[in-house]
C-alpha positions in Angstrom: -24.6 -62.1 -55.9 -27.3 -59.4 -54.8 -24.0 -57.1 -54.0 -22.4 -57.4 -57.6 -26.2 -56.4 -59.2 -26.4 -53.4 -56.7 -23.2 -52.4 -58.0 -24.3 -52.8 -61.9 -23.3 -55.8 -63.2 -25.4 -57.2 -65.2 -24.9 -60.7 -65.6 -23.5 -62.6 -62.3 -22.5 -66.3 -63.0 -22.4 -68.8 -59.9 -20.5 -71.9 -60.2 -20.6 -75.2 -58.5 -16.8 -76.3 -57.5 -16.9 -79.7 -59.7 -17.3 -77.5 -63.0 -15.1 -74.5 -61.9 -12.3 -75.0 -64.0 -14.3 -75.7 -66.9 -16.6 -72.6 -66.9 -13.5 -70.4 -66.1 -12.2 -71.2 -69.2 -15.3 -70.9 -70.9 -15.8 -67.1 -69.5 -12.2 -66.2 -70.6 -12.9 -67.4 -74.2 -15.9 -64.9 -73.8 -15.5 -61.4 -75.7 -18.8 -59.9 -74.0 -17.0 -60.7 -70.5 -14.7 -57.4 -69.6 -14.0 -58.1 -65.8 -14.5 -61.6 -64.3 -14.5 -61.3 -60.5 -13.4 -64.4 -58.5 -12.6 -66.0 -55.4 -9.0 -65.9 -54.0 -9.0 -69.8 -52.6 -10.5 -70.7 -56.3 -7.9 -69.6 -58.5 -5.7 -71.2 -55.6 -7.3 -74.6 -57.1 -6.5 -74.4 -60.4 -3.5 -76.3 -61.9 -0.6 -73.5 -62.7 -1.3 -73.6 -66.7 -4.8 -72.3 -65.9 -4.2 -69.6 -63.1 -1.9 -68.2 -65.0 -3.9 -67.9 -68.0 -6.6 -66.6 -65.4 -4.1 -63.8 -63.8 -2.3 -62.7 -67.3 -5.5 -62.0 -69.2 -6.7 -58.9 -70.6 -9.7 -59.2 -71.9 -11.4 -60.4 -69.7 -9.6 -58.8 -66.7 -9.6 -61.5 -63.5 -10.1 -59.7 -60.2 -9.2 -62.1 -57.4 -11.5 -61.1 -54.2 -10.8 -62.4 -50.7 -7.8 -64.0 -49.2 -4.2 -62.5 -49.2 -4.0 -61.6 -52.6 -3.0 -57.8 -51.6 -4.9 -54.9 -51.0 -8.0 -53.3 -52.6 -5.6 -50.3 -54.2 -3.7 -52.9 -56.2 -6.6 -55.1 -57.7 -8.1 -51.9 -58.7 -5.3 -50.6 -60.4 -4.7 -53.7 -61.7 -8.2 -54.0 -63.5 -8.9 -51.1 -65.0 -4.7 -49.6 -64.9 -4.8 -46.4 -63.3 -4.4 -45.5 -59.8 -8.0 -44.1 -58.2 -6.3 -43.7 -54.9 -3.4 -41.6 -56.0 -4.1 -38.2 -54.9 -0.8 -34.9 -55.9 1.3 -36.1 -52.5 1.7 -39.8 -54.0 
């Protein structure tokens, strides 16, 4: 948590596992929540409805961290649509 207030978020929610789901769904009904980082192996417990919902919304965007779920260049393009990395020989 320290790590995401270094980097200037300002409000950092922790969640135990037996509420998860729950709060999730709570924090994408939330219009002051712009980017919700979470864990790889979470959204790997939700039922399918749910990390769907989770990996098709908007507003907030859902940034999966950790795991498999590709590399750093993607999510980042993915969350805030355009490509940092690109540089005039892509």
């Amino acid at each position: 948590m320290l790590g995401f207030r270094l980097a200037g978020l300002r409000c950092v929610h922790t969640v135990e596992a037996d509420d998860y789901e729950e709060r999730l769904m709570e924090l994408l009904d939330d219009s002051s929540v712009g980017i919700l980082v979470v864990q790889s192996s979470d959204l790997g417990n939700l039922n399918p409805a749910q990390r769907a919902r989770a990996m098709e919304s908007i507003a907030p965007v859902v940034v999966p961290v950790g795991g498999e779920e590709g590399d750093l260049r993607e999510k980042v393009k993915r969350a805030i649509g355009v490509d940092l990395y690109k540089t005039e020989r892509d």
